[in-house]
TIGUDO-977969 format. One record per residue: residue in three letters; x, y, z of N, C-alpha, C in turn. Coordinates in steps of 0.1 Angstrom, whole numbers, plus 5000, padded with zeros to 4 digits. Layout:
NODE   aa   nxx   nyy   nzz  caxx  cayy  cazz   cxx   cyy   czz
NODE  ALA     X     Y     Z     X     Y     Z     X     Y     Z
...
END
This chain:
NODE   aa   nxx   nyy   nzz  caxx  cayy  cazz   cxx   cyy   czz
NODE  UNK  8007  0768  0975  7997  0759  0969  7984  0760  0977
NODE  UNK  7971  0762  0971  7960  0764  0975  7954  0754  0981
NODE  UNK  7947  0750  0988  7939  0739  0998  7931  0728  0986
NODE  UNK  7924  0738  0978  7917  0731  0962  7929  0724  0954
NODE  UNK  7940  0728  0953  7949  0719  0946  7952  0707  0950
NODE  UNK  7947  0701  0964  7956  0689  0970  7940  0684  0972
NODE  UNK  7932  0688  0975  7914  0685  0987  7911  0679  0970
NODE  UNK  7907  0667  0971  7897  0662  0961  7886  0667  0959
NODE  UNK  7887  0671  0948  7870  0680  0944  7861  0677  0954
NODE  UNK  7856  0662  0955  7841  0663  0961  7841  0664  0977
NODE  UNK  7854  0668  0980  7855  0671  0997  7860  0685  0995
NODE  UNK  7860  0694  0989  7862  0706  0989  7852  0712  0995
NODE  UNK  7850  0722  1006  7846  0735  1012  7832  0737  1004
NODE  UNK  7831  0739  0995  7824  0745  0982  7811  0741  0977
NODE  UNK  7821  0726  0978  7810  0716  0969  7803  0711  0981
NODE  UNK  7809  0706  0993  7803  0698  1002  7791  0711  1007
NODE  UNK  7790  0720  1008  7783  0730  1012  7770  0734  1002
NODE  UNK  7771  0729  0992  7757  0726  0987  7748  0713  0996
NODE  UNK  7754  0712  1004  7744  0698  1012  7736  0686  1000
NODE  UNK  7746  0687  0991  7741  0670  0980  7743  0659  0990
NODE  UNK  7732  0654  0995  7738  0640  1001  7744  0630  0998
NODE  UNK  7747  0631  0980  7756  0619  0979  7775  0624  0982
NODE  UNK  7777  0636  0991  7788  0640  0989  7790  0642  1006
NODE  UNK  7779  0635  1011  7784  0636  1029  7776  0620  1030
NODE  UNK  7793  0615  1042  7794  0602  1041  7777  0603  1054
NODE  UNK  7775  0609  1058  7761  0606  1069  7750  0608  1062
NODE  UNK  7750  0607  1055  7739  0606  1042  7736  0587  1049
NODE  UNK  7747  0583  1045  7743  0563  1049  7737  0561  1062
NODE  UNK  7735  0577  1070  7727  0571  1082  7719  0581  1085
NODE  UNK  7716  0585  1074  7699  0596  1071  7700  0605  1077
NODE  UNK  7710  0611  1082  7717  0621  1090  7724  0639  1087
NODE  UNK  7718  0638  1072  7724  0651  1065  7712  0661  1067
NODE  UNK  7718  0674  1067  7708  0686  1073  7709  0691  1056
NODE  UNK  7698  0693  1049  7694  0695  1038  7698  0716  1036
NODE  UNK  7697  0720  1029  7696  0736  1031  7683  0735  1027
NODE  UNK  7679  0750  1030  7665  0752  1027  7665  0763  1016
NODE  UNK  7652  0765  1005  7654  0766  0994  7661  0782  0995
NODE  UNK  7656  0793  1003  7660  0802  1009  7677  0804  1008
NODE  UNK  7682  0794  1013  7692  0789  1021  7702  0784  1005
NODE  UNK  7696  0781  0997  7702  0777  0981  7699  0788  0976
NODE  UNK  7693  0795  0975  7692  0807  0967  7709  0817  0968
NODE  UNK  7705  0820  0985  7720  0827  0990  7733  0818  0986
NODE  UNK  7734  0803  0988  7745  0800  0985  7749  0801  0967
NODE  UNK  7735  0801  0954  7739  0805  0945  7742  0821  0945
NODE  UNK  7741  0825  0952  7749  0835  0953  7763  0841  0955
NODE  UNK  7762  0835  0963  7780  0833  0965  7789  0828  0955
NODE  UNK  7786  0816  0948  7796  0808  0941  7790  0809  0925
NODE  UNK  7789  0823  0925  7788  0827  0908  7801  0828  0900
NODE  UNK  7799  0823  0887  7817  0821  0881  7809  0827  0863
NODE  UNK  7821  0832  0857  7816  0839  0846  7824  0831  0832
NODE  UNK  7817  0825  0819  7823  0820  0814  7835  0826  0807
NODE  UNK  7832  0839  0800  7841  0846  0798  7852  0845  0803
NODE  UNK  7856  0842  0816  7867  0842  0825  7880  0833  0821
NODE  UNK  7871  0822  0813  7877  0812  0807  7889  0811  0800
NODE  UNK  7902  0809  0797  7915  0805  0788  7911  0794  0785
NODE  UNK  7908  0791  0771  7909  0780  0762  7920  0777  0753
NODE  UNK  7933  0785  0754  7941  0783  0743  7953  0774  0746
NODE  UNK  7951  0767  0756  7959  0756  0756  7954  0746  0756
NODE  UNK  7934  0746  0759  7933  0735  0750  7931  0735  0737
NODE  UNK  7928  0744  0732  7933  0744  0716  7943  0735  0711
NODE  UNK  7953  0740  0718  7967  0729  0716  7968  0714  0716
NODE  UNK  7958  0715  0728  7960  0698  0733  7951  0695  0724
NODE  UNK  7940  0699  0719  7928  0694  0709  7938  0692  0694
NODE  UNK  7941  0700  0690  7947  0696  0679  7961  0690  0676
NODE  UNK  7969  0694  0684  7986  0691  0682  7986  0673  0691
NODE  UNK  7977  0672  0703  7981  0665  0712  7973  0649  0711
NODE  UNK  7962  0651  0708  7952  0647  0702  7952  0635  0695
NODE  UNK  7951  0625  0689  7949  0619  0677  7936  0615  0672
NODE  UNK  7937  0615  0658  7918  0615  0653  7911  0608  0665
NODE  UNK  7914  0593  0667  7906  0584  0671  7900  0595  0687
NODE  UNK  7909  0602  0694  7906  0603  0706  7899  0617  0704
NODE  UNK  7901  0626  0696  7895  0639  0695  7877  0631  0693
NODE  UNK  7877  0624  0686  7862  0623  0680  7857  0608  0699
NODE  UNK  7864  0601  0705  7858  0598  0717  7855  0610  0724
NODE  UNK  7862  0621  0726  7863  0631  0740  7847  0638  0733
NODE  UNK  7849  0642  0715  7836  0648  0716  7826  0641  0716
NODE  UNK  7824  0627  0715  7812  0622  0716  7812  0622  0729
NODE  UNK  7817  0619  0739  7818  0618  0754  7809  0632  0761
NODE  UNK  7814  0642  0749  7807  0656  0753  7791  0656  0748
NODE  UNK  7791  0653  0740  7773  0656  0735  7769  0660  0743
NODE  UNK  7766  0648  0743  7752  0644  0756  7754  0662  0769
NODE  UNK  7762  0660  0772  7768  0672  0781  7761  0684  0773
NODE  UNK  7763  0688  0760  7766  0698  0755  7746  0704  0750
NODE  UNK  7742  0693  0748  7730  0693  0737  7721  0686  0749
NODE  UNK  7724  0683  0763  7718  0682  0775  7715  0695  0783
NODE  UNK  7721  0703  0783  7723  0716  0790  7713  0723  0786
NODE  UNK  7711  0724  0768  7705  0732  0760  7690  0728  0765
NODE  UNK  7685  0711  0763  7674  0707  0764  7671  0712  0780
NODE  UNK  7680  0706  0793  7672  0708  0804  7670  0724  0806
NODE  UNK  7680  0729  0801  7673  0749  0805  7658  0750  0798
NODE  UNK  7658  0746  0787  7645  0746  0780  7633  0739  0787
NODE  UNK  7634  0730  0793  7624  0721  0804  7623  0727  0819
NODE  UNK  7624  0738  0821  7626  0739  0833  7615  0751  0836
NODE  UNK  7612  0761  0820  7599  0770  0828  7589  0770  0834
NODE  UNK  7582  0754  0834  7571  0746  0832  7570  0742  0846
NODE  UNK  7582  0738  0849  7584  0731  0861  7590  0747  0871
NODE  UNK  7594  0754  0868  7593  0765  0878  7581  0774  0883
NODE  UNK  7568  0769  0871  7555  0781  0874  7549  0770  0881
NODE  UNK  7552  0757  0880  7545  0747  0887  7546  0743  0904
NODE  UNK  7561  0747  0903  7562  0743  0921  7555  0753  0928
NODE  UNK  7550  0748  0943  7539  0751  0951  7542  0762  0958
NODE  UNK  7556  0762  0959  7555  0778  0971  7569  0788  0965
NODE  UNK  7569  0799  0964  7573  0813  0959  7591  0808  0966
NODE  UNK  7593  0799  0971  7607  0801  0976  7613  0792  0967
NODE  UNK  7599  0780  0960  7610  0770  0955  7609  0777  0943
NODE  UNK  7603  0785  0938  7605  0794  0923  7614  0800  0916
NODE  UNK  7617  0805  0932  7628  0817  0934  7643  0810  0929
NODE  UNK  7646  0795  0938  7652  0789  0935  7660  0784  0917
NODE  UNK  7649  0777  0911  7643  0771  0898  7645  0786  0890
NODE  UNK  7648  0798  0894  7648  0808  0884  7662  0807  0885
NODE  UNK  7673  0807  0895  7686  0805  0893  7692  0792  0888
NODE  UNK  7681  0780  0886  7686  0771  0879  7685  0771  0865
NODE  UNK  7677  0778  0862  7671  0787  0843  7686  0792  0843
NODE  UNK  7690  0801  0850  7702  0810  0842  7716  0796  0845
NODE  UNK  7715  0794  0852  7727  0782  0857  7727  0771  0844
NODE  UNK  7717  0770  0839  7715  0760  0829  7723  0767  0811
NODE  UNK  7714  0778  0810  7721  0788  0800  7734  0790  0802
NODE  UNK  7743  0798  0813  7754  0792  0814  7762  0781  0809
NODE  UNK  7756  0769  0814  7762  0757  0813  7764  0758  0796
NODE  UNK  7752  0758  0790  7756  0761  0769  7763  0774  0767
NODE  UNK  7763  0781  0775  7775  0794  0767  7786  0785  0770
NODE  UNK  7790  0781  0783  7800  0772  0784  7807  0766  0776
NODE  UNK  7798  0750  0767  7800  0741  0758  7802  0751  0749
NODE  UNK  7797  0759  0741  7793  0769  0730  7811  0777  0726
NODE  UNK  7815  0783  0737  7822  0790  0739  7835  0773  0739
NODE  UNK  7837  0763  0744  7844  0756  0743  7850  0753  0735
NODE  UNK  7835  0747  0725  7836  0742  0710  7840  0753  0700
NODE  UNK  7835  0767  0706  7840  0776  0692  7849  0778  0693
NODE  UNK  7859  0783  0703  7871  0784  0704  7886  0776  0708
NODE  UNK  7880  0762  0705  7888  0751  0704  7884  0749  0693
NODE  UNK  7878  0746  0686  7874  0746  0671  7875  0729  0674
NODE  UNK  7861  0722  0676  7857  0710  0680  7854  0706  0668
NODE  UNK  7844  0711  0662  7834  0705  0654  7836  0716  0641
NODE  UNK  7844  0724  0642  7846  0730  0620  7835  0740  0620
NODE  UNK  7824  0742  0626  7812  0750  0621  7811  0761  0632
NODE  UNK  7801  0773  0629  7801  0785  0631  7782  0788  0636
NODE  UNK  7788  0792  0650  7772  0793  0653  7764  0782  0666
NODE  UNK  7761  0786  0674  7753  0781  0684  7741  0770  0682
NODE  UNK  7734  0773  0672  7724  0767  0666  7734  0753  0660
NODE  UNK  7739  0756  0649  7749  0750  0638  7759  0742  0648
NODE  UNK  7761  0745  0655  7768  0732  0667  7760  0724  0671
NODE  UNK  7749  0728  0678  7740  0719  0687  7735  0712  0676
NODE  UNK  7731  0715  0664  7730  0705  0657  7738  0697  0649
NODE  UNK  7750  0701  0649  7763  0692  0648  7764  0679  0658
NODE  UNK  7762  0686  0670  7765  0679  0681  7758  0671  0684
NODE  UNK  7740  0669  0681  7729  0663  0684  7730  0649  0677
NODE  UNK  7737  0647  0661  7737  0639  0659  7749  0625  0663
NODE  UNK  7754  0627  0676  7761  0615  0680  7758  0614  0693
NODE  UNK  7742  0616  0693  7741  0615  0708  7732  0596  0702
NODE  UNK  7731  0590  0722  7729  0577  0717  7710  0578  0715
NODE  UNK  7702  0562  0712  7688  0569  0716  7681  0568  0727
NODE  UNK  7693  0563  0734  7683  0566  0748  7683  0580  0757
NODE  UNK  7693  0587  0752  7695  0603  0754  7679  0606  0747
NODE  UNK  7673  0608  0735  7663  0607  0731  7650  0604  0740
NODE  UNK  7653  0593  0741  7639  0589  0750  7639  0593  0761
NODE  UNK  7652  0593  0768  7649  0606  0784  7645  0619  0784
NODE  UNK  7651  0620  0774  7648  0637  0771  7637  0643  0765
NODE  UNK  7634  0639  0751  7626  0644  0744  7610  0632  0743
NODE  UNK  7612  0621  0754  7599  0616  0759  7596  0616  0772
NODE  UNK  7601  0609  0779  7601  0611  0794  7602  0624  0803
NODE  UNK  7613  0629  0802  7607  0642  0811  7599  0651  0801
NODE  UNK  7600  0652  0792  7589  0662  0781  7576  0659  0782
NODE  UNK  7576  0643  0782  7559  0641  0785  7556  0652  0796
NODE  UNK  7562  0643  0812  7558  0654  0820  7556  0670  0823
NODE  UNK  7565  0674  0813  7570  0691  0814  7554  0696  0806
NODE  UNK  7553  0685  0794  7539  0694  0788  7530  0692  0798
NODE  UNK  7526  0682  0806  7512  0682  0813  7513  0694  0823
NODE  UNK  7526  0697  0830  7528  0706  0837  7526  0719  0834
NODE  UNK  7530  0726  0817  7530  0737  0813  7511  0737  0810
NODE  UNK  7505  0726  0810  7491  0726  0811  7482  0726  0822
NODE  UNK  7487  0717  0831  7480  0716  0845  7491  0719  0856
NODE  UNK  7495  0734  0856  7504  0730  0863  7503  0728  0884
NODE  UNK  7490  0730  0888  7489  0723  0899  7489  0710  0901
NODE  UNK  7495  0700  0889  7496  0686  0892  7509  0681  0899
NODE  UNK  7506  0684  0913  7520  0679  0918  7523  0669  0920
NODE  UNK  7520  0657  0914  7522  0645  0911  7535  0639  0901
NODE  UNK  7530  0654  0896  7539  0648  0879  7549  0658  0878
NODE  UNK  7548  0666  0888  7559  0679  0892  7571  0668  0899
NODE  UNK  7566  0660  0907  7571  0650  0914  7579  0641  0909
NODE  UNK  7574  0632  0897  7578  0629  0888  7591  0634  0876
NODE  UNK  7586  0649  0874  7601  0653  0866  7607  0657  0874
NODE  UNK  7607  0662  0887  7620  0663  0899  7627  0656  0902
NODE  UNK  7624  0641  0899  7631  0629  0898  7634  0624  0887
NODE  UNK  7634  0627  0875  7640  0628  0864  7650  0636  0863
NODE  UNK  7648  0649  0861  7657  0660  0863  7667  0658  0870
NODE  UNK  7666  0660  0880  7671  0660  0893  7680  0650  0900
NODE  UNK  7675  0638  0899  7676  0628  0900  7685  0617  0895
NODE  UNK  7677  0619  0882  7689  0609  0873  7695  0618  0863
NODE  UNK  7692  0625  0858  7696  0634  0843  7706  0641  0853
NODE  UNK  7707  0649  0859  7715  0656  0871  7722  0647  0883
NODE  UNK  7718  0640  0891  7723  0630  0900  7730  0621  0893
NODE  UNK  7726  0615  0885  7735  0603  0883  7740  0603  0871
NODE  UNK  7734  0608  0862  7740  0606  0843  7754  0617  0847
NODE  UNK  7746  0634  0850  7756  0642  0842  7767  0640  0853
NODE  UNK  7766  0639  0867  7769  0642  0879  7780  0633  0879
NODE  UNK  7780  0619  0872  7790  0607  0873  7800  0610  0860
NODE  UNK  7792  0610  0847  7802  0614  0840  7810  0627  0840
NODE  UNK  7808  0639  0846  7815  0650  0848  7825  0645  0857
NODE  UNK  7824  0639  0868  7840  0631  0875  7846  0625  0872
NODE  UNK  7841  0615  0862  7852  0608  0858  7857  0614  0847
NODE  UNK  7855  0625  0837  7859  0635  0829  7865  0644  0835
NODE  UNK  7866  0649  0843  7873  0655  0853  7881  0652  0854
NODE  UNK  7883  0643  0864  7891  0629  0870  7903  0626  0859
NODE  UNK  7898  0625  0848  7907  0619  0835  7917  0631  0826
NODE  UNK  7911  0642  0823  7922  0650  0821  7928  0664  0831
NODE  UNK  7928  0654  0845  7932  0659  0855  7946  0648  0854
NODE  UNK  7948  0636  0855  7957  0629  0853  7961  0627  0842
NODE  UNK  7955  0632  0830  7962  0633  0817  7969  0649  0814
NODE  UNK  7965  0659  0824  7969  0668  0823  7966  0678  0812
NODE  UNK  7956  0676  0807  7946  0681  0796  7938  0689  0798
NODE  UNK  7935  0698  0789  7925  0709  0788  7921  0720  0801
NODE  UNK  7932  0724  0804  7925  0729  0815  7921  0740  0814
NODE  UNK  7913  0750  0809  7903  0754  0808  7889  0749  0808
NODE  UNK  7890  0739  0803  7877  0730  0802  7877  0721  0816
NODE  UNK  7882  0718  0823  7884  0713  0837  7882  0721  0847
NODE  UNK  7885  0735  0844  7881  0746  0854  7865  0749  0855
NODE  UNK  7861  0753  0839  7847  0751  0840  7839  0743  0840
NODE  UNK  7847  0730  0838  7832  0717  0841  7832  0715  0858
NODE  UNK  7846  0716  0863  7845  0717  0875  7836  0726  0883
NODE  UNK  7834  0739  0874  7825  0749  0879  7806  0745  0878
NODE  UNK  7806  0739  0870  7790  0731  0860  7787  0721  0873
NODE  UNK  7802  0713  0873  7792  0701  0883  7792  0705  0897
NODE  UNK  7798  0721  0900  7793  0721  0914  7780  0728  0913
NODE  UNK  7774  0737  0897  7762  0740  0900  7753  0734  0898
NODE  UNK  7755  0719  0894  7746  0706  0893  7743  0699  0907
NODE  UNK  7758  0699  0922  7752  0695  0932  7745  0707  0937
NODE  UNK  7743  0717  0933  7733  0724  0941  7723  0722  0936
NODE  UNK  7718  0723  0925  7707  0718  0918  7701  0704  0922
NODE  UNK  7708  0697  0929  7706  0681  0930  7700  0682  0945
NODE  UNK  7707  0687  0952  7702  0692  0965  7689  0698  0967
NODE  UNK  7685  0707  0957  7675  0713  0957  7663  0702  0953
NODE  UNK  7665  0689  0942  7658  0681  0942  7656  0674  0955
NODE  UNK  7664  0667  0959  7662  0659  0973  7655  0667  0983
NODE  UNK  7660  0679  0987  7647  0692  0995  7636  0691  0993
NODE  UNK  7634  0692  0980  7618  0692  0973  7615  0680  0974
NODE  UNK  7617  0662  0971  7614  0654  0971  7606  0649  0985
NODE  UNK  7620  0650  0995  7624  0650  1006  7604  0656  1017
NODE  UNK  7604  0671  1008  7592  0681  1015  7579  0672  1009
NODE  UNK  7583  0669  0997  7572  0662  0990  7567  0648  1001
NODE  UNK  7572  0641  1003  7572  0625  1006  7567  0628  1022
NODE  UNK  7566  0641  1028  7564  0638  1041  7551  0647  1041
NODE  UNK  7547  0655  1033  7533  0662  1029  7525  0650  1031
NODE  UNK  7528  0642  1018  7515  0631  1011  7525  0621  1008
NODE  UNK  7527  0608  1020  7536  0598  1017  7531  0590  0999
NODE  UNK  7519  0595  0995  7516  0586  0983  7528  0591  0973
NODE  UNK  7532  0604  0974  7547  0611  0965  7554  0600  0961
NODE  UNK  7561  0589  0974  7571  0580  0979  7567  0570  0964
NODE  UNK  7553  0566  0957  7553  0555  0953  7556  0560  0937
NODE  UNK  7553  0579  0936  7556  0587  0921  7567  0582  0921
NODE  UNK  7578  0588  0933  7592  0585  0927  7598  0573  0927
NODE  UNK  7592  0561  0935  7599  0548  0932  7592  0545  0915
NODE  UNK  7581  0547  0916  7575  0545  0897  7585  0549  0890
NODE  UNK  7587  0564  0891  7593  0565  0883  7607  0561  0879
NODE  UNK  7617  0560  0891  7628  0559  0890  7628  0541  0881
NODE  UNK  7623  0535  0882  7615  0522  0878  7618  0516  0865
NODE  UNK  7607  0530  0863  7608  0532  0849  7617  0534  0838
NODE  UNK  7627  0545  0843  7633  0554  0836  7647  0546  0833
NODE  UNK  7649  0534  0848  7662  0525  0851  7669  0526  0834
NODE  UNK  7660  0518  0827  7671  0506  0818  7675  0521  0807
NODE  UNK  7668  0528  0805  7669  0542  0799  7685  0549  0802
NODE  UNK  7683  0546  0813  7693  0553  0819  7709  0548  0820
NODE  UNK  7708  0539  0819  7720  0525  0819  7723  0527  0807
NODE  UNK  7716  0531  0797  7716  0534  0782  7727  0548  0778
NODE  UNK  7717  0555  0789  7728  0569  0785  7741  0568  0790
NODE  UNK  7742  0561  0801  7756  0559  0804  7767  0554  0800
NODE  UNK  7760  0545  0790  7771  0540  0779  7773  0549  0769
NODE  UNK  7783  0554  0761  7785  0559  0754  7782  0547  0740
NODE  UNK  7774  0554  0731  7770  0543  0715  7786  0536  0713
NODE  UNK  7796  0548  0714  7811  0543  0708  7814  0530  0720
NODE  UNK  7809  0528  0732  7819  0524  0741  7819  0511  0740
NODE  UNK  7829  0500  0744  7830  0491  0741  7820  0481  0747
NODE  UNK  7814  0467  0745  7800  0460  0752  7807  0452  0765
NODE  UNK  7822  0453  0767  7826  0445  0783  7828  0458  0788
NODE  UNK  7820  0454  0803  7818  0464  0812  7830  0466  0821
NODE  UNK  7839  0455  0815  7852  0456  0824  7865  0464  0814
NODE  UNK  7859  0470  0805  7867  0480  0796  7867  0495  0798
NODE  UNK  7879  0498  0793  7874  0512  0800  7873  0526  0793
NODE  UNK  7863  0536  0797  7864  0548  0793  7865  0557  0800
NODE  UNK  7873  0570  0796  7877  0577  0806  7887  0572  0817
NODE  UNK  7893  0564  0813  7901  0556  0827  7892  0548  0835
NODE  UNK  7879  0544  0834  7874  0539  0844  7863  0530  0837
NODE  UNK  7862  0519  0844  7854  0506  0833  7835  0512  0838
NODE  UNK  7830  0500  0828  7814  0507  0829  7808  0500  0842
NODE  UNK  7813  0491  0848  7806  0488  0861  7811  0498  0872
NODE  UNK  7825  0507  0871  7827  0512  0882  7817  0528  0881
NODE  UNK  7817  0530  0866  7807  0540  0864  7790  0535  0870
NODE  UNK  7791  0527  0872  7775  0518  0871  7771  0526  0885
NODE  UNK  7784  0518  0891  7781  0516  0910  7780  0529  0913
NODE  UNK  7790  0541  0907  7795  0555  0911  7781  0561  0912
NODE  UNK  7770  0560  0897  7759  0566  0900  7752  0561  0913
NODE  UNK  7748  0545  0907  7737  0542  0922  7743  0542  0934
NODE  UNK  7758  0546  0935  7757  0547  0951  7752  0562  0956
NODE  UNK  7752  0572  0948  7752  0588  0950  7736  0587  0953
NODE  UNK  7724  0580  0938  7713  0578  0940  7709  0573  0958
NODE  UNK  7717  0562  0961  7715  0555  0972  7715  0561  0985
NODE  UNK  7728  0574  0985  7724  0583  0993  7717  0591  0993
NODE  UNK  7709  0598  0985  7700  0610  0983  7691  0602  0988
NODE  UNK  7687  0591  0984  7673  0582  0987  7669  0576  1004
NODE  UNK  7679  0579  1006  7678  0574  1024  7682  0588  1030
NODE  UNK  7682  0600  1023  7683  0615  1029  7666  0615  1021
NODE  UNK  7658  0613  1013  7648  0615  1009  7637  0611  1017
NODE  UNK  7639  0596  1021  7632  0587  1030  7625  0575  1022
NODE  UNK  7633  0571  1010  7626  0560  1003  7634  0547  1004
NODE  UNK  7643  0547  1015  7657  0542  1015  7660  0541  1028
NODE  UNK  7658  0528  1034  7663  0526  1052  7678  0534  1051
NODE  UNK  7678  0541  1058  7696  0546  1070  7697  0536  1073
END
């Protein structure tokens, strides 16, 4: 038996080695050594995984034989957001890569472009060959799939970080607002939305004993999401000690974005007591799971007493 079969995901070798400070307990005493963007480039190097590689035909099985209506249509609404999220952030991200200030963090943000595409061959390759959703085609999914997302998926996405992505793809020396969707991105859309619900989906048909093709590669998604998250806190992190005025972009923003964000975490289907549960786990322990992860990046950032 392998060391990964018994070591809980987020203390595996792998994942802790992307330096995400919500995944090292000295993070609570401002004490984590960040990588450097240099330093993330080579570690996306290492831990490349190919979707192709993928066996989906036993979740096939479990999707349709094991299944019942009610649960096949929670697990796919559960996915949307995941699936029709991936698509949008790869698409938000060229704007914000001609924009950052120095040639290392570029370098970086170009392996988060393909890590992102990935992430939708992924879903793409899930749904077509589990036969999720009945229809034929990449396009013809995501727009299958778009319509059970909730609207506050909407307003993160296609207003809030997009505001900022256009000013960027226009001015892109505004490192203000660069600032701003690194903490969108990065932050919450990555840090806390995808980053929480990929665990406890994880988490759930790991003890339901379900899909495991689809648990191999989300498990593979959310380790290239803490390296991505890492690379936020770096940049924030470099930001806030340049021009402490940074420190007041990202408390604005984060501010801002809060009640938005509380929004996407609920699933539209999920029930309104926060002591009920989805995925195995109620909506307050999902609540705490994000802001505590937020809470350590923020005091590895320096917006946040250790």
């Amino acid at each position: 038996m392998s060391s990964d079969s018994v070591t809980p995901r987020t203390e595996r070798v792998d994942f802790r080695a992307t330096s995400d400070p919500a995944l090292l307990e000295g993070s609570d005493r401002g004490e984590v050594q960040l990588l450097g963007y240099g330093e993330l480039y080579s570690l996306w190097e290492r831990q490349q995984w190919a979707v192709q590689d993928l066996d989906f035909r036993q979740d096939r099985i479990d999707w349709h034989e094991r299944f019942e209506d009610d649960e096949r249509f929670a697990r796919m609404y559960g996915l949307s957001s995941f699936f029709v999220g991936e698509q949008r952030v790869a698409a938000e991200l060229g704007p914000m890569m001609r924009a950052a200030p120095r040639e290392d963090m570029r370098i970086f943000l170009c392996t988060q472009i393909a890590d992102e595409a990935r992430h939708v061959a992924f879903f793409d390759r899930f749904y077509s060959e589990v036969d999720v959703l009945g229809v034929a085609g990449l396009e013809e999914r995501l727009a299958a799939t778009s319509e059970h997302l909730n609207p506050e998926f909407g307003v993160l996405f296609d207003e809030m970080l997009s505001r900022r992505v256009d000013r960027l793809a226009r001015e892109p020396e505004d490192v203000e607002t660069l600032v701003e969707a690194i903490t969108i991105y990065h932050m919450v859309i990555e840090g806390m939305l995808a980053l929480t619900g990929q665990h406890f989906i994880i988490d759930y048909n790991e003890r339901e004993g379900t899909l495991p093709g689809f648990v191999e590669g989300f498990t593979n998604v959310a380790r290239d999401e803490h390296r991505h998250v890492a690379f936020g806190a770096r940049f924030l992190r470099d930001m806030v000690q340049e021009d402490p005025r940074h420190r007041d972009a990202i408390s604005r923003t984060l501010a801002e974005i809060a009640p938005v964000a509380e929004g996407v975490l609920r699933p539209r289907w999920a029930p309104a007591d926060d002591d009920e549960e989805v995925y195995g786990v109620s909506a307050n322990a999902t609540r705490a799971f994000a802001l505590r992860a937020l809470e350590r990046r923020m005091k590895v950032i320096g917006l946040v007493a250790a």
